[in-house]
PDB file of N, CA, C and O in Angstrom:
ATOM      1  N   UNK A   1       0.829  -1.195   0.000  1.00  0.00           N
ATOM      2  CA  UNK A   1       0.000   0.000   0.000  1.00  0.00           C
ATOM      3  C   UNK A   1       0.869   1.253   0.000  1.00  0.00           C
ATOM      4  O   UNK A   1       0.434   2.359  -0.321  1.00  0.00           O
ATOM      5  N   UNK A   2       1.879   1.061   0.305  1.00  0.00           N
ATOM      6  CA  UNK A   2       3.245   2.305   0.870  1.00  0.00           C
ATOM      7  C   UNK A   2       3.504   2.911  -0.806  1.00  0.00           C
ATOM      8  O   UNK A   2       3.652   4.105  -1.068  1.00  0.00           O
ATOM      9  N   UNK A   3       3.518   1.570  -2.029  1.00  0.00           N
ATOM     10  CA  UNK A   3       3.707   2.183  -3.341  1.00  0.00           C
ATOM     11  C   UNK A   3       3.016   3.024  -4.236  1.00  0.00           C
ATOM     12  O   UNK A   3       3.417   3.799  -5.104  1.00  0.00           O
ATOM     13  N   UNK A   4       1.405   2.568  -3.671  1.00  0.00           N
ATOM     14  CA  UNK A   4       0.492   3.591  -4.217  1.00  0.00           C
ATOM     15  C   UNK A   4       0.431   4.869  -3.927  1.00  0.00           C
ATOM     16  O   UNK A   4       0.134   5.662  -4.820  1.00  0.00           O
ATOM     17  N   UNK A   5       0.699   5.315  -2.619  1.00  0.00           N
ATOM     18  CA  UNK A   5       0.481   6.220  -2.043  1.00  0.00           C
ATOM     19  C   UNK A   5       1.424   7.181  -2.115  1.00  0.00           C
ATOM     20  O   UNK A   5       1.230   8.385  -1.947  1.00  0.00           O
ATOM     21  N   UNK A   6       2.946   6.387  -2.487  1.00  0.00           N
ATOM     22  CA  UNK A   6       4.096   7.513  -3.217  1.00  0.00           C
ATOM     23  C   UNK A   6       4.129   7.488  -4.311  1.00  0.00           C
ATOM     24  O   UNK A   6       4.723   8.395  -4.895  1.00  0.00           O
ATOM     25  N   UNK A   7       3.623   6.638  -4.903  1.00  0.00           N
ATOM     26  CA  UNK A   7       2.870   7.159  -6.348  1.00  0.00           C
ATOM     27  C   UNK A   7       2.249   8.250  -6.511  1.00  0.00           C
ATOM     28  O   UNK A   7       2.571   9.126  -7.314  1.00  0.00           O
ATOM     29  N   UNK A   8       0.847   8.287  -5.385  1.00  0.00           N
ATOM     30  CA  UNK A   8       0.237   9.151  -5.768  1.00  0.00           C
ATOM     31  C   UNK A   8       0.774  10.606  -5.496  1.00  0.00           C
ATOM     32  O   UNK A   8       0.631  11.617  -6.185  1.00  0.00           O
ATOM     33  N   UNK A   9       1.440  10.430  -4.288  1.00  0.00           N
ATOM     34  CA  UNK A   9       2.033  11.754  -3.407  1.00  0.00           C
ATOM     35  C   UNK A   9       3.013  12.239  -4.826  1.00  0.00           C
ATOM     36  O   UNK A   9       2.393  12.883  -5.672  1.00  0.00           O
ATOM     37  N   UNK A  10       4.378  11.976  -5.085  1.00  0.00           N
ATOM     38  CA  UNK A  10       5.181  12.283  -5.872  1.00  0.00           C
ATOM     39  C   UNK A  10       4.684  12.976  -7.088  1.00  0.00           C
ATOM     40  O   UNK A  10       5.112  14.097  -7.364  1.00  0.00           O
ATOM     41  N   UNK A  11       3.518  12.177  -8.074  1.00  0.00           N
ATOM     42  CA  UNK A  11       3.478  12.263  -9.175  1.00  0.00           C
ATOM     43  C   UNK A  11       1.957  13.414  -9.061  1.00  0.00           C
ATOM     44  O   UNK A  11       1.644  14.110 -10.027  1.00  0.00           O
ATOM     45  N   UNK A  12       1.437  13.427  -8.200  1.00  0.00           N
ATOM     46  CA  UNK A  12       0.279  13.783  -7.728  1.00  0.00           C
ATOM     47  C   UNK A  12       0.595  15.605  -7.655  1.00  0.00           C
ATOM     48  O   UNK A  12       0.065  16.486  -8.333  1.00  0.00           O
ATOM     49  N   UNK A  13       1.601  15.723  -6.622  1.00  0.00           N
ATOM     50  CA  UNK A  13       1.788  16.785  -6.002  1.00  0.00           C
ATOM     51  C   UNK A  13       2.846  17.153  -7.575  1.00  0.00           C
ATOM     52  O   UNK A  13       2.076  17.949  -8.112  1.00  0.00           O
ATOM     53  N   UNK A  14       3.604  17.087  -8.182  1.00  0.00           N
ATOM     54  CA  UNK A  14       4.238  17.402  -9.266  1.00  0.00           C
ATOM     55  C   UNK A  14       3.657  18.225 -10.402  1.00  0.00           C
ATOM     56  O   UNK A  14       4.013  19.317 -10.844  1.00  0.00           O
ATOM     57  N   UNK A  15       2.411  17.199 -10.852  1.00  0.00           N
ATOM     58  CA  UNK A  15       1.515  17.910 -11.783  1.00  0.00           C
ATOM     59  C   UNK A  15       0.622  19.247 -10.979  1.00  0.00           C
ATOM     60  O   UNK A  15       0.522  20.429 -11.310  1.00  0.00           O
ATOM     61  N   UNK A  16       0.310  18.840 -10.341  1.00  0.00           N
ATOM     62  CA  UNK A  16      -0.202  20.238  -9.675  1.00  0.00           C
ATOM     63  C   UNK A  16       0.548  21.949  -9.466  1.00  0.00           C
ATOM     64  O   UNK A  16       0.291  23.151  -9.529  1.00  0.00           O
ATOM     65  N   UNK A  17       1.371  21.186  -9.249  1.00  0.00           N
ATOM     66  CA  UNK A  17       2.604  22.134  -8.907  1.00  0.00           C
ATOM     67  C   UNK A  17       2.585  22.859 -10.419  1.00  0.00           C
ATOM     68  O   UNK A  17       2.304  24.048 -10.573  1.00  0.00           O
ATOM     69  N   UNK A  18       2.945  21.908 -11.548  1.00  0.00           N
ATOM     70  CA  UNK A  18       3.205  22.364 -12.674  1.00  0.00           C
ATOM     71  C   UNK A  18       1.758  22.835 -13.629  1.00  0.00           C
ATOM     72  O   UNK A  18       1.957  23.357 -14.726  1.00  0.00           O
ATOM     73  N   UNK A  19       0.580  22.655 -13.228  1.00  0.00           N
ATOM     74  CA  UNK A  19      -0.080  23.534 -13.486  1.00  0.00           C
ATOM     75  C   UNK A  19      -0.402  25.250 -13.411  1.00  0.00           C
ATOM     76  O   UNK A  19      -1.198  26.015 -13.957  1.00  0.00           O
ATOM     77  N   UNK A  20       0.491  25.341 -12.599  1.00  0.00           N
ATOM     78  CA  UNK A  20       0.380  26.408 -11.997  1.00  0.00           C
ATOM     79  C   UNK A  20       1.579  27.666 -12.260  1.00  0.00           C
ATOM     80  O   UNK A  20       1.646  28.848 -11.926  1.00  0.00           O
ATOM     81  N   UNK A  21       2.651  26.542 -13.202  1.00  0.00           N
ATOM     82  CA  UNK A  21       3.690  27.477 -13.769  1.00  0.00           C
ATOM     83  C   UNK A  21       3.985  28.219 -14.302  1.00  0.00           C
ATOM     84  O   UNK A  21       4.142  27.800 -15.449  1.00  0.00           O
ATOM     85  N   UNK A  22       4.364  29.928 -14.192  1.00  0.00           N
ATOM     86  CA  UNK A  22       3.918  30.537 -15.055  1.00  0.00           C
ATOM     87  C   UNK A  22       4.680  30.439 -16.982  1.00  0.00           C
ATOM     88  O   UNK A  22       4.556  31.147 -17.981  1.00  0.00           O
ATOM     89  N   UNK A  23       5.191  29.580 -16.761  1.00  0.00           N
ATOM     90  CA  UNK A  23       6.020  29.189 -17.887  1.00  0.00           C
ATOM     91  C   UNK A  23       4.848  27.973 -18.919  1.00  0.00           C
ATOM     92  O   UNK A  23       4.233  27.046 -18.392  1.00  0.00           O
ATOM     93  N   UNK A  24       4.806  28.258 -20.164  1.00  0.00           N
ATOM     94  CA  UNK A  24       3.716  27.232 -20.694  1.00  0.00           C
ATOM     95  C   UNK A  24       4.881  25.816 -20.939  1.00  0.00           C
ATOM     96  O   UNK A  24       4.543  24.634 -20.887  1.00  0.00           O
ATOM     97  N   UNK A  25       5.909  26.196 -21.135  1.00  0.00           N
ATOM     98  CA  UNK A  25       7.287  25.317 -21.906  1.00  0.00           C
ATOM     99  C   UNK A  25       6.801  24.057 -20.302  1.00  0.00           C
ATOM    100  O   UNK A  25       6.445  22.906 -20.550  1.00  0.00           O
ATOM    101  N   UNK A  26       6.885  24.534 -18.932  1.00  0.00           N
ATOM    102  CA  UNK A  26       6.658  23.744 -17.753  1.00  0.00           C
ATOM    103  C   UNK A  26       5.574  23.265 -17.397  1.00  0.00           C
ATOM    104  O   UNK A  26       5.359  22.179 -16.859  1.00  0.00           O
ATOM    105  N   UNK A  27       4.671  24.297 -17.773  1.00  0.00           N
ATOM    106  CA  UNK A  27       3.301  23.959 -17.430  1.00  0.00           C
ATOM    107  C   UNK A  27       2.554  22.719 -18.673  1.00  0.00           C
ATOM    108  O   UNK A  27       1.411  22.307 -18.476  1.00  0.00           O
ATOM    109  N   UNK A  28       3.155  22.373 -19.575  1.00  0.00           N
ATOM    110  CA  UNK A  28       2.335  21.332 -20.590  1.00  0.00           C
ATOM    111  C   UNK A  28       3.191  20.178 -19.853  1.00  0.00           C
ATOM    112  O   UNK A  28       2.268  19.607 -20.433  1.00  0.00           O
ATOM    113  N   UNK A  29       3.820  19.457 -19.326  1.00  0.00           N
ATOM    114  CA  UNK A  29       4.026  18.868 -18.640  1.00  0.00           C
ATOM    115  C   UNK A  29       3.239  18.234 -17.289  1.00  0.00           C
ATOM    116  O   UNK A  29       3.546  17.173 -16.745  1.00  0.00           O
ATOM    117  N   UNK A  30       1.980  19.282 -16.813  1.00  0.00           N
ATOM    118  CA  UNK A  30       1.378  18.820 -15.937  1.00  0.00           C
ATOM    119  C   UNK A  30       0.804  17.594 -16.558  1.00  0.00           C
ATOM    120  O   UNK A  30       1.274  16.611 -15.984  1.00  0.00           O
ATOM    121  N   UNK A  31       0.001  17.274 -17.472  1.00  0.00           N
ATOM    122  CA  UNK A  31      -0.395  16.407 -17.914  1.00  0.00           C
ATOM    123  C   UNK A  31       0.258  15.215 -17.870  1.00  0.00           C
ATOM    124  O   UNK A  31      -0.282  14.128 -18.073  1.00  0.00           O
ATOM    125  N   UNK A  32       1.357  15.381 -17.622  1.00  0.00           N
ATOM    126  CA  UNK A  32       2.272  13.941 -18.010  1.00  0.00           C
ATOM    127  C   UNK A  32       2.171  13.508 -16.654  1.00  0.00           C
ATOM    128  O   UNK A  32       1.747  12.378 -16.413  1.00  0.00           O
ATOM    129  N   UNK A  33       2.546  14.360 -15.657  1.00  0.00           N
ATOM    130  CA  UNK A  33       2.733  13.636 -14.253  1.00  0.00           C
ATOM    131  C   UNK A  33       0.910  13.413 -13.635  1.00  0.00           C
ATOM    132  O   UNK A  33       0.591  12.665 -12.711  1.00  0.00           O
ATOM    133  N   UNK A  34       0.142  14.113 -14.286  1.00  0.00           N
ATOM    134  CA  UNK A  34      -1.198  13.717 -13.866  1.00  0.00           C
ATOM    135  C   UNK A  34      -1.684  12.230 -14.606  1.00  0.00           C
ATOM    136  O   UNK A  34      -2.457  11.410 -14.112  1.00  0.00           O
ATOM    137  N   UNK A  35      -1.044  12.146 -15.841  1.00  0.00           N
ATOM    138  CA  UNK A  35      -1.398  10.908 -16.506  1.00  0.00           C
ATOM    139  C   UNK A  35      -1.027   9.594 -15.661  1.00  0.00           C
ATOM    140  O   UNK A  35      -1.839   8.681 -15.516  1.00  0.00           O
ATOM    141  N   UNK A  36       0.591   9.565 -14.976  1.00  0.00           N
ATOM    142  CA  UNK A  36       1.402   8.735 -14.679  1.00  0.00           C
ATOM    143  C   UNK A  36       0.934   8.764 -13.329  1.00  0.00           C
ATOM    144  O   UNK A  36       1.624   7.985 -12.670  1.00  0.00           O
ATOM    145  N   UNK A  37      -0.031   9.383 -12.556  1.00  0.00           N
ATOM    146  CA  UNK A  37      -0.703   9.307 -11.094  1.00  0.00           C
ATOM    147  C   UNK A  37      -1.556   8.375 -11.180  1.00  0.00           C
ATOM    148  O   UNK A  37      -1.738   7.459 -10.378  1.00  0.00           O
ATOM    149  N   UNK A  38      -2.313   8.673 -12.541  1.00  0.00           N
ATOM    150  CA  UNK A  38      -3.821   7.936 -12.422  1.00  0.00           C
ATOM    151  C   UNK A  38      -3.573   6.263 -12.377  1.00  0.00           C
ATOM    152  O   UNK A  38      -4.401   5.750 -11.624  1.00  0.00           O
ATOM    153  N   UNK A  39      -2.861   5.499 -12.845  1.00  0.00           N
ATOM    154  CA  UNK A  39      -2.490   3.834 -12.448  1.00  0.00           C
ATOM    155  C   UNK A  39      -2.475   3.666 -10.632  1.00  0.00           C
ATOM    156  O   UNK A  39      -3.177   2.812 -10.089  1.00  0.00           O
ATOM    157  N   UNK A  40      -1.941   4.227 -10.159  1.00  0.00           N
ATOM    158  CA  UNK A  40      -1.712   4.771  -8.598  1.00  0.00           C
ATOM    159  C   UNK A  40      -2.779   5.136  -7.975  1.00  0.00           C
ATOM    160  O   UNK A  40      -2.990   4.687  -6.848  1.00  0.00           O
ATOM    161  N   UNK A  41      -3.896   6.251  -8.734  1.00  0.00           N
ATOM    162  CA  UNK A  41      -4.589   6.202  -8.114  1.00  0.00           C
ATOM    163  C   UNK A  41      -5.925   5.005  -8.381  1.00  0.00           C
ATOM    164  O   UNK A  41      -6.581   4.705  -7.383  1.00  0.00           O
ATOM    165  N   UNK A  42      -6.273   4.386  -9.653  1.00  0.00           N
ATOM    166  CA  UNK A  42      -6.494   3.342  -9.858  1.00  0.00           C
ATOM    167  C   UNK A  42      -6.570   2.170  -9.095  1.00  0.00           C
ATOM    168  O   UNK A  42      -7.620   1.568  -8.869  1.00  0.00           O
ATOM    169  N   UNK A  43      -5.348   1.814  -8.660  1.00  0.00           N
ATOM    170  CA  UNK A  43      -5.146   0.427  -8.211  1.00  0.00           C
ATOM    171  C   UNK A  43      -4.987   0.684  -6.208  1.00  0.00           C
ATOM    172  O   UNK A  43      -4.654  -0.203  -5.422  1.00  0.00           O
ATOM    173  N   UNK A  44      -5.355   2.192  -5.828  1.00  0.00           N
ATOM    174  CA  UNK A  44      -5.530   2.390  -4.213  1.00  0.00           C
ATOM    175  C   UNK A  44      -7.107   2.713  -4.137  1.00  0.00           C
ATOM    176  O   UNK A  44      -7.641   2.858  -3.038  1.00  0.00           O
ATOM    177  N   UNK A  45      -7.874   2.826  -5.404  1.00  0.00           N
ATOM    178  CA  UNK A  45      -9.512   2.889  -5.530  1.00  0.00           C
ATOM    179  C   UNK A  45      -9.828   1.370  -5.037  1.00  0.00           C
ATOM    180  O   UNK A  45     -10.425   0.927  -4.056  1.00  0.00           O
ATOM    181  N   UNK A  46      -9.291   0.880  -5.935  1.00  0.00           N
ATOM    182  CA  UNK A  46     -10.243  -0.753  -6.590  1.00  0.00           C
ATOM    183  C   UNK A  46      -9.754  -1.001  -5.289  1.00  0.00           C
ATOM    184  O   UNK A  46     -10.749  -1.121  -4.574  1.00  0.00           O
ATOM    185  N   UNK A  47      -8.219  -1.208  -4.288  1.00  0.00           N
ATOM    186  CA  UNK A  47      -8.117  -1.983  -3.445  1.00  0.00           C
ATOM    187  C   UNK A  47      -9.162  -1.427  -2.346  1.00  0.00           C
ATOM    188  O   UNK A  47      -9.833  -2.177  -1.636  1.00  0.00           O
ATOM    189  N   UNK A  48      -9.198  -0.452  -2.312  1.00  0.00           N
ATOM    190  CA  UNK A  48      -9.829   0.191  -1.129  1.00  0.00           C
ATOM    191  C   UNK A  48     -11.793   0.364  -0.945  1.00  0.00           C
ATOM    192  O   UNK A  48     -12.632   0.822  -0.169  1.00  0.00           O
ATOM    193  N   UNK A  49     -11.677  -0.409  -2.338  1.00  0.00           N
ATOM    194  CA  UNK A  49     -12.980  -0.347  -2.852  1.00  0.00           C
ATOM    195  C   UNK A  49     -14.068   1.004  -2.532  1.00  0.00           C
ATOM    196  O   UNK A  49     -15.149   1.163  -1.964  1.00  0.00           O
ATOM    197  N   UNK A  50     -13.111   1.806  -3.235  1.00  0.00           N
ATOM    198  CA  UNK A  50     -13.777   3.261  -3.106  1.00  0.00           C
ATOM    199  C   UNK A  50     -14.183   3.335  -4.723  1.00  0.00           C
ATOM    200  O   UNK A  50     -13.380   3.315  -5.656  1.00  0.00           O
ATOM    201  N   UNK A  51     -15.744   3.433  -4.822  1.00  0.00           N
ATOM    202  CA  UNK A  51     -15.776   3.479  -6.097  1.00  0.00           C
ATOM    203  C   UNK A  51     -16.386   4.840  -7.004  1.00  0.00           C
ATOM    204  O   UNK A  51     -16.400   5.091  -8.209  1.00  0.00           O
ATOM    205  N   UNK A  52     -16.710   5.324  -6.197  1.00  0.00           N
ATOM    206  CA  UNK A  52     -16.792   6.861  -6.272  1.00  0.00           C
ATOM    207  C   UNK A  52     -15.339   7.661  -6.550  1.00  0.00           C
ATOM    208  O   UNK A  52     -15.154   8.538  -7.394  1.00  0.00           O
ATOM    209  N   UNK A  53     -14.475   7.177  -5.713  1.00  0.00           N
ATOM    210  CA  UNK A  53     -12.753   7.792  -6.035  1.00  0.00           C
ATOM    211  C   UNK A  53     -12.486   6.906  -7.751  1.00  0.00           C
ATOM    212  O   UNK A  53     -12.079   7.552  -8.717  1.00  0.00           O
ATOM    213  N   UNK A  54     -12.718   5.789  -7.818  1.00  0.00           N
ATOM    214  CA  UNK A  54     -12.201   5.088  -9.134  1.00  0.00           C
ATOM    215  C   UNK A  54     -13.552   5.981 -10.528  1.00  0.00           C
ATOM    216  O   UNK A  54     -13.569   5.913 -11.757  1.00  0.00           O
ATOM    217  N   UNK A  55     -14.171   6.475  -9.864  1.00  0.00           N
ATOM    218  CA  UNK A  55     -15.131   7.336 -11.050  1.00  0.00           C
ATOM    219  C   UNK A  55     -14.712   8.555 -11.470  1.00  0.00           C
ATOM    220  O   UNK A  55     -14.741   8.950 -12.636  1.00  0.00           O
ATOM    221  N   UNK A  56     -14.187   9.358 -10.197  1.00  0.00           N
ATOM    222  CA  UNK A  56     -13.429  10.498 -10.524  1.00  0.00           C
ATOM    223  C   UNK A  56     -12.260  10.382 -11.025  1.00  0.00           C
ATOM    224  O   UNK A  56     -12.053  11.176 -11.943  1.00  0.00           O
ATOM    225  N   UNK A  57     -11.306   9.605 -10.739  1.00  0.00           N
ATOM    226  CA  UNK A  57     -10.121   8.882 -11.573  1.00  0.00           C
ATOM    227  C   UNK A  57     -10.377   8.758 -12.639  1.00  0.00           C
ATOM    228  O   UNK A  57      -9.701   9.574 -13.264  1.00  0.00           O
ATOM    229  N   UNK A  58     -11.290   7.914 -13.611  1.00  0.00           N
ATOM    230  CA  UNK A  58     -11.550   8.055 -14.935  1.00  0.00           C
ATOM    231  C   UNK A  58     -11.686   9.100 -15.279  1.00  0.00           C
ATOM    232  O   UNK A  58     -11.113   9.260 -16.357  1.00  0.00           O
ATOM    233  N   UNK A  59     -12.341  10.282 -14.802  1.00  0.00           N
ATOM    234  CA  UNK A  59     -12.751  11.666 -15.181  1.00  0.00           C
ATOM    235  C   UNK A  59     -11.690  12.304 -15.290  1.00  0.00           C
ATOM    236  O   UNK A  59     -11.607  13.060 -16.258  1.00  0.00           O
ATOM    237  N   UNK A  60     -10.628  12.219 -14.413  1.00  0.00           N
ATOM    238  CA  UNK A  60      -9.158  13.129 -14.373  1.00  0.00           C
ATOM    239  C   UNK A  60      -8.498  12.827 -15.329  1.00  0.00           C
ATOM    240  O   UNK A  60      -7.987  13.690 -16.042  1.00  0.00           O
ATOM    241  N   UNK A  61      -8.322  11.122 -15.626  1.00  0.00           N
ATOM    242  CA  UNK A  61      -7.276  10.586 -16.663  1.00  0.00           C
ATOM    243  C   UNK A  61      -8.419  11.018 -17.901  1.00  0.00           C
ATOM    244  O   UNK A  61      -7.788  10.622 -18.882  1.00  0.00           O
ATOM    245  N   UNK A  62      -9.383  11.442 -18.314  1.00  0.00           N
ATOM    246  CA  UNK A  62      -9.832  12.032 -19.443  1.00  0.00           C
ATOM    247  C   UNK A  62      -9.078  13.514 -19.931  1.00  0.00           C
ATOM    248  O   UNK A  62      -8.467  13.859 -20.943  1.00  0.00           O
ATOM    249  N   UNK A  63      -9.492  14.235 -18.557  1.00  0.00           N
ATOM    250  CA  UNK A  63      -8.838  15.324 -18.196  1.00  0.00           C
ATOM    251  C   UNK A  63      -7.372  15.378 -18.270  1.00  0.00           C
ATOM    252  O   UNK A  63      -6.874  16.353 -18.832  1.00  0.00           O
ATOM    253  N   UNK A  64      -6.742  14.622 -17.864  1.00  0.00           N
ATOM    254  CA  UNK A  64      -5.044  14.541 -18.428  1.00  0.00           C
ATOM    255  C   UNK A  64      -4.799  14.603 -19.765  1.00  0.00           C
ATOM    256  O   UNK A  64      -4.239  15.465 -20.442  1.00  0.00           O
ATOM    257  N   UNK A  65      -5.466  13.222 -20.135  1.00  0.00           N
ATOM    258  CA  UNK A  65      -5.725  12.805 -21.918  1.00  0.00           C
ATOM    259  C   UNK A  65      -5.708  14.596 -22.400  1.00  0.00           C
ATOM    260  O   UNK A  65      -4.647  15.012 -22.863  1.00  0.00           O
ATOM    261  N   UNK A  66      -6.633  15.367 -22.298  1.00  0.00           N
ATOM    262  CA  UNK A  66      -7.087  16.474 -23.401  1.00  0.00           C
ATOM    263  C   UNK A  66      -5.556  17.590 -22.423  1.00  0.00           C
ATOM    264  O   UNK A  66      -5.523  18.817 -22.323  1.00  0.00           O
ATOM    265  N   UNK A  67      -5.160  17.204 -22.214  1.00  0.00           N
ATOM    266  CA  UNK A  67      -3.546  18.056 -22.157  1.00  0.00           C
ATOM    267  C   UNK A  67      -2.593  17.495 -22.823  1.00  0.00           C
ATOM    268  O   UNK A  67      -1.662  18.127 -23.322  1.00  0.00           O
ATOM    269  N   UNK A  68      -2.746  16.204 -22.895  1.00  0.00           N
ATOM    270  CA  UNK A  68      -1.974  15.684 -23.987  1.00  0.00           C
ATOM    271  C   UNK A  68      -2.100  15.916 -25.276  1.00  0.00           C
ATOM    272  O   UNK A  68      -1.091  15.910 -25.981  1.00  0.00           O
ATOM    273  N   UNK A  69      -3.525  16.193 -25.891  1.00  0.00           N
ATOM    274  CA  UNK A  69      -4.042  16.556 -26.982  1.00  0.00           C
ATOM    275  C   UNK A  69      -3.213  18.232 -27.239  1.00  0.00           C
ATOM    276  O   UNK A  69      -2.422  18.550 -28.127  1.00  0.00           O
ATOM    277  N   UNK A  70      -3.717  18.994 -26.191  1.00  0.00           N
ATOM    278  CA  UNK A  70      -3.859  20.033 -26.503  1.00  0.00           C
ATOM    279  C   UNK A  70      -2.023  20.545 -26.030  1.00  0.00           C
ATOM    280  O   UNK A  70      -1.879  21.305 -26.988  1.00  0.00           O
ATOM    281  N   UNK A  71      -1.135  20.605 -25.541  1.00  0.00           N
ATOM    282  CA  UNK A  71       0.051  20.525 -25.109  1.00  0.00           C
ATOM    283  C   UNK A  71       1.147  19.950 -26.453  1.00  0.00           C
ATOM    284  O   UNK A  71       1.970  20.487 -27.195  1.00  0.00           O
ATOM    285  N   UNK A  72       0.570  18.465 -26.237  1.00  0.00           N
ATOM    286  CA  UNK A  72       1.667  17.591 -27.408  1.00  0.00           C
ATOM    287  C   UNK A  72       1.090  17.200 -28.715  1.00  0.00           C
ATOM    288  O   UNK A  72       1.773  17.346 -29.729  1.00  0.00           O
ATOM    289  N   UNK A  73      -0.078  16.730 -28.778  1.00  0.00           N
ATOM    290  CA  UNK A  73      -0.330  16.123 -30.079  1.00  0.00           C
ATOM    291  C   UNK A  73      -0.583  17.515 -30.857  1.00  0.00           C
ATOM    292  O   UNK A  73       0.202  17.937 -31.707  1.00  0.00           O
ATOM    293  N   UNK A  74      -1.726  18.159 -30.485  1.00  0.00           N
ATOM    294  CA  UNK A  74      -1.999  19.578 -31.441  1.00  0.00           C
ATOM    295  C   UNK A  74      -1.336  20.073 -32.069  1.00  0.00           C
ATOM    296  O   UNK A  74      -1.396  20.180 -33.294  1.00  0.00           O
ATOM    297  N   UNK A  75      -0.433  20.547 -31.224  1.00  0.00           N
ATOM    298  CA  UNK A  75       0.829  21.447 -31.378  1.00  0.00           C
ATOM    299  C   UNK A  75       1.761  20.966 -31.906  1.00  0.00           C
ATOM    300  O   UNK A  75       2.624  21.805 -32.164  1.00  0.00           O
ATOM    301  N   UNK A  76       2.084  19.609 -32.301  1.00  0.00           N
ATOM    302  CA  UNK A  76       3.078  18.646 -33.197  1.00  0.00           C
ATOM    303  C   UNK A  76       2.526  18.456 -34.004  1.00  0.00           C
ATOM    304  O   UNK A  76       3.192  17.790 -34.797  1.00  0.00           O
ATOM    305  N   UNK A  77       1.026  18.775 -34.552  1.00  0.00           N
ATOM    306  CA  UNK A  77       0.372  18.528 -35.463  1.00  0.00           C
ATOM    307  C   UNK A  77       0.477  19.991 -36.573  1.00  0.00           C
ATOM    308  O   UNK A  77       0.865  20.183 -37.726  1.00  0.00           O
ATOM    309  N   UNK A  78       0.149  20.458 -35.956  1.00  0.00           N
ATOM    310  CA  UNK A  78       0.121  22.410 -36.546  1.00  0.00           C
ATOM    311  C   UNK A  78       1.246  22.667 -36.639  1.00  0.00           C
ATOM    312  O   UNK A  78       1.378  23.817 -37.058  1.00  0.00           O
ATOM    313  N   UNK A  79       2.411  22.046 -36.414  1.00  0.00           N
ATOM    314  CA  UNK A  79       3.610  22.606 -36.236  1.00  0.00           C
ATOM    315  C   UNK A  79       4.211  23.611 -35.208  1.00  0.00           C
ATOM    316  O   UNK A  79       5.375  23.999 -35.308  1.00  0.00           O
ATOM    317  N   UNK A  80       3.448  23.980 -34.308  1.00  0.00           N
ATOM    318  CA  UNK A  80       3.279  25.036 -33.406  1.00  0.00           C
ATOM    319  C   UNK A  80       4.131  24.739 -32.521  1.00  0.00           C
ATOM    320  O   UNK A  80       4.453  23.552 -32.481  1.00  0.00           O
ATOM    321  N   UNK A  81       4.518  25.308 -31.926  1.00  0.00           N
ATOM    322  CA  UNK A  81       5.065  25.107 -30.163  1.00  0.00           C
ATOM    323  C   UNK A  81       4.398  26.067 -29.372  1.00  0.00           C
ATOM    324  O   UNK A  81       4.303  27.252 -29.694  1.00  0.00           O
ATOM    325  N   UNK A  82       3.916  25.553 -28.302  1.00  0.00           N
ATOM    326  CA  UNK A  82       2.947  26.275 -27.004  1.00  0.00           C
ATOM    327  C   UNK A  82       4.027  27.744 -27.036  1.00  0.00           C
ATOM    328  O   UNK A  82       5.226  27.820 -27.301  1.00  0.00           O
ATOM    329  N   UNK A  83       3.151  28.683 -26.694  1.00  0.00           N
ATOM    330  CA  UNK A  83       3.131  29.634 -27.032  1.00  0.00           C
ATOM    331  C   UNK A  83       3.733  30.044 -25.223  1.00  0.00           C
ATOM    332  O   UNK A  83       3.263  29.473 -24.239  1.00  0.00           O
ATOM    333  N   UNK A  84       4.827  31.127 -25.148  1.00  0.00           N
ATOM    334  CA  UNK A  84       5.017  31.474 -23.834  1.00  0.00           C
ATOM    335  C   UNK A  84       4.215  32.335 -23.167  1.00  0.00           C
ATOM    336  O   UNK A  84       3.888  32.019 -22.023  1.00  0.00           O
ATOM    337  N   UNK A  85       3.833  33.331 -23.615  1.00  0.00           N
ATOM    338  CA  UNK A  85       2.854  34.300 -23.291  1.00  0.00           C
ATOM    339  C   UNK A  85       1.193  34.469 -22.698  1.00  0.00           C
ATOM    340  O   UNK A  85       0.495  35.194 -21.989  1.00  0.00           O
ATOM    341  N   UNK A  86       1.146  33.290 -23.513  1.00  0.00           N
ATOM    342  CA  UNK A  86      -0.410  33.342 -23.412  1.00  0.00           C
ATOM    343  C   UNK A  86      -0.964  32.484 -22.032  1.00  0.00           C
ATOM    344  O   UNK A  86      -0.287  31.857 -21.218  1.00  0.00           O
ATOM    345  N   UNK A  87      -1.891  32.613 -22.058  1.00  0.00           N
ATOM    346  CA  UNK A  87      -2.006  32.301 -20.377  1.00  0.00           C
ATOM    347  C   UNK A  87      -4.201  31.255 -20.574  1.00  0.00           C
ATOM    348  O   UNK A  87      -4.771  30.823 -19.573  1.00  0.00           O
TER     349      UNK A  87
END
């Protein structure tokens, strides 16, 4: 149980952090460490049989997903790179 929970702590508290950066180059990165939480938080739902927490978990890792879209795939698509300025 000690692995989930520094799973979640580490990767948890990271993306958050990096949401909040005023840098976009740092801040499209939240997504990655919010993506790499959700297995962690996943597998401390199902054990704990909280299934209300494993519903919102799907909802977040959706929510990660469309930072990935919008961060990496978009923007490798358009040719673009996230823009520093814009907020």
């Amino acid at each position: 149980m000690i692995l989930d929970q520094l799973g979640i702590l580490v990767t948890g508290v990271i993306a958050v952090w990096l949401t909040q950066h005023k840098r976009e180059r740092w801040r499209r990165w939240a997504c990655i460490f919010g993506l790499l939480a959700q297995p962690f938080w996943f597998y401390a739902a199902w054990k704990a049989e909280q299934w209300g927490i494993l519903a919102i978990s799907t909802l977040y890792t959706y929510a990660w997903a469309r930072g990935i879209w919008t961060y990496w795939l978009a923007s490798e698509r358009t040719g673009s790179a996230p823009n520093e300025g814009n907020s």
